[in-house]
C-alpha positions, 0 to 999 in steps of 0.5 A, spaced: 468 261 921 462 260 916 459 254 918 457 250 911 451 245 911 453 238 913 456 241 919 450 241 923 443 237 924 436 239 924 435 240 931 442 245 931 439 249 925 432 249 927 434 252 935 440 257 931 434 260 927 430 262 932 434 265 937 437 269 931 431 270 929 429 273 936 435 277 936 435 280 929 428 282 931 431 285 938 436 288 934 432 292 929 427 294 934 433 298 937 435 300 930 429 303 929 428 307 936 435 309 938 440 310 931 439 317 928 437 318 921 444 322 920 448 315 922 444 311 917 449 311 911 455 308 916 450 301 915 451 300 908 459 303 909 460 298 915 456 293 911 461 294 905 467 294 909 466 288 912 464 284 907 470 286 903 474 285 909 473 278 910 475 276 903 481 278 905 485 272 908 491 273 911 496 267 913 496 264 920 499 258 922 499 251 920 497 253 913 491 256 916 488 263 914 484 268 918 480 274 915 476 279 919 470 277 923 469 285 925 462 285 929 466 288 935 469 293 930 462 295 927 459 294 935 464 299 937 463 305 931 455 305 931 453 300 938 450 293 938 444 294 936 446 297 928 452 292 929 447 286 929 443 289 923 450 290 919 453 283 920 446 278 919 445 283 913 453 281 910 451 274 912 444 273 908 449 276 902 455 271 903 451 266 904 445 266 898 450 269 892 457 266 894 455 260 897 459 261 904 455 259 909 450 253 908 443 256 908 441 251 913 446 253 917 444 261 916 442 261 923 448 258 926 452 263 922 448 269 924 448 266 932 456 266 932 458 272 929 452 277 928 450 276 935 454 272 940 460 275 937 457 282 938 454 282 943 461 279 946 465 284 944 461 289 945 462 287 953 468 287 952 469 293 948 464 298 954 468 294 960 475 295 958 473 303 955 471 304 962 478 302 967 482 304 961 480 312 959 482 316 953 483 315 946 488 309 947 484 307 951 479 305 947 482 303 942 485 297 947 479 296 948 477 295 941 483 291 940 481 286 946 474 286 944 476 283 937 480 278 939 475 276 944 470 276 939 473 271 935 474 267 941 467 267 943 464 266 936 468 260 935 466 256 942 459 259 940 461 254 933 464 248 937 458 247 941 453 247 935 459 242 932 458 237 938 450 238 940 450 236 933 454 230 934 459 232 928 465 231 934 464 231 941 464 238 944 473 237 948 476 236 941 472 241 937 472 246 943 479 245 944 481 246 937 476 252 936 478 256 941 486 254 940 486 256 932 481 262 934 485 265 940 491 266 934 486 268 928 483 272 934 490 276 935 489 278 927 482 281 928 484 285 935 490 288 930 486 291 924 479 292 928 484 296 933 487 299 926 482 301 924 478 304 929 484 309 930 484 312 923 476 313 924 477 317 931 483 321 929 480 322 922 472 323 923 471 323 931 463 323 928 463 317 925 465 313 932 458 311 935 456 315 942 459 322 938 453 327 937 457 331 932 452 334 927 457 334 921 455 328 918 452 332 912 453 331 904 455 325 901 463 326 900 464 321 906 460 316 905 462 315 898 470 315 900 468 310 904 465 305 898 472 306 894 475 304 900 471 298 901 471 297 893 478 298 892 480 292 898 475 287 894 477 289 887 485 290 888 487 286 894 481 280 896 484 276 889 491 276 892 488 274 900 491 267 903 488 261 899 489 257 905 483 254 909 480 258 914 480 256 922 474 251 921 476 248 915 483 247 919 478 243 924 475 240 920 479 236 916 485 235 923 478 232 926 477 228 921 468 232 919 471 236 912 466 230 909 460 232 911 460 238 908 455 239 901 453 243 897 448 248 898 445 246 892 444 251 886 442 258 885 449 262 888 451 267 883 458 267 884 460 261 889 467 261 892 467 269 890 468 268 883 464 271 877 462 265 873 464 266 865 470 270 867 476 266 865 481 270 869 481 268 875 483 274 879 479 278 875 472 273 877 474 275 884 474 282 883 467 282 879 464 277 885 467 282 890 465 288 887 457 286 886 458 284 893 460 290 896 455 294 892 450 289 894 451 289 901 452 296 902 445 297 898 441 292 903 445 295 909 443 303 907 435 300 905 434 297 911 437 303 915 431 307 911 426 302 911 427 302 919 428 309 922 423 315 919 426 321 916 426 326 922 426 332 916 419 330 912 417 329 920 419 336 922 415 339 916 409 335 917 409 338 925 407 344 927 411 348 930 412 349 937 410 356 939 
């Protein structure tokens, strides 16, 4: 759902920038008041998955591919907030280093899926936990707020889509929605997977816990194998076809107006340039996007909440 540039004009852009602006702004605010220093290492993990993640297409229908969006996934382990920070920072990586996303349209991507897509999910993540209680419960209600994720991230497209003129909005937002509600069934699956093997396995790690354990660095670095290995091992062999927008696009007739995002991306369409293994070039590009991500997550997460141990032995003590 990666909208390229071309696909909207200089009002859309300009108007997306600012609100996502606004919002990431917000969502760093948040970030720095409520997430705890001991939880700052699920950015840069959450960062790394999801990013690997979204290389990983897999077959829908009609010769078109879905991949995890994983806002309501990430807004369900650590809250919307911390959600928001992981998904733009995925975004800025995708779009400068490979090419996904146009840059002008950075803004767009961000709106949908770091901040419409979370936001989104996670009202539908809180709402259903509460009718439906328990452990199934909640990961229904993760299974649920993924699809609707989805959705609501592509109607959020659809309508940038026709606000700037590219396809009128009944076409666009019926073809969106439509290819997305199918898409959006693949993303409630795994976040719904996902999220159960984290809870039964490390309870800690789901947002709201007030565990303690989260100590060492054993977990965290588990965690980036995992990440690495889906990039390295799995993302080369991922569905090659055309994603949900790309299928709108070339069915209504717009896939023309998109261009380059001119030069400067390190590996465009996630391939290491000078590697002449294909396979082995989307690894290499994976494995640096992994790592980068995961870097820029963790750095703003240190960048923005305060280490409480050097505060505590600044303080004097309470007598």
């Amino acid at each position: 759902m990666h909208i390229p540039d071309g696909f909207i004009d200089v009002k859309t852009a300009a108007a997306t920038a600012a609100m996502s602006a606004a919002g990431v702004g917000l969502a760093l605010a948040r970030v720095r008041r409520d997430l705890p220093p001991r939880r700052v290492p699920l950015l840069g993990l959450s960062a790394a998955f999801v990013f690997a993640a979204q290389m990983l297409n897999f077959p829908v229908v009609g010769g078109t591919s879905g991949h995890l969006m994983g806002s309501a996934l990430v807004a369900a382990l650590l809250g919307p907030a911390a959600a928001m920070v992981v998904m733009t920072a995925v975004l800025i990586v995708q779009c400068f280093l490979f090419a996904d996303g146009g840059v002008t349209a950075l803004g767009a991507n961000v709106f949908n899926m770091a901040l419409l897509g979370t936001a989104g999910g996670y009202l539908a993540y809180a709402l259903l936990s509460r009718w439906v209680r328990g452990p199934a419960g909640r990961v229904t209600a993760v299974a649920f707020a993924g699809w609707f994720s989805v959705v609501l991230a592509s109607i959020g497209c659809a309508g940038q889509l026709a606000w700037s003129g590219t396809v009128s909005w009944l076409p666009a937002f019926t073809a969106m929605a439509g290819i997305h509600t199918l898409i959006g069934i693949g993303e409630g699956l795994i976040s719904a997977l996902v999220f159960a093997a984290v809870a039964r396995t490390r309870p800690d790690l789901v947002g709201g816990s007030q565990s303690s354990q989260l100590s060492g660095s054993g977990w965290w670095l588990c965690g980036l194998v995992v990440a690495l290995g889906l990039a390295i091992f799995v993302a080369p062999f991922a569905c090659p076809w055309p994603d949900g927008l790309e299928s709108v696009a070339a069915r209504l007739g717009f896939e023309h107006a998109a261009r380059q995002s001119g030069p400067g991306a390190l590996a465009p369409d996630y391939a290491l340039p000078g590697v002449d293994w294909p396979p082995g070039a989307t690894a290499l590009a994976g494995m640096l996007g992994v790592l980068m991500v995961f870097g820029l997550a963790w750095w703003l997460g240190r960048v923005l909440v305060p280490d409480t141990k050097s505060s505590a032995a600044s303080s004097p003590p309470l007598s």
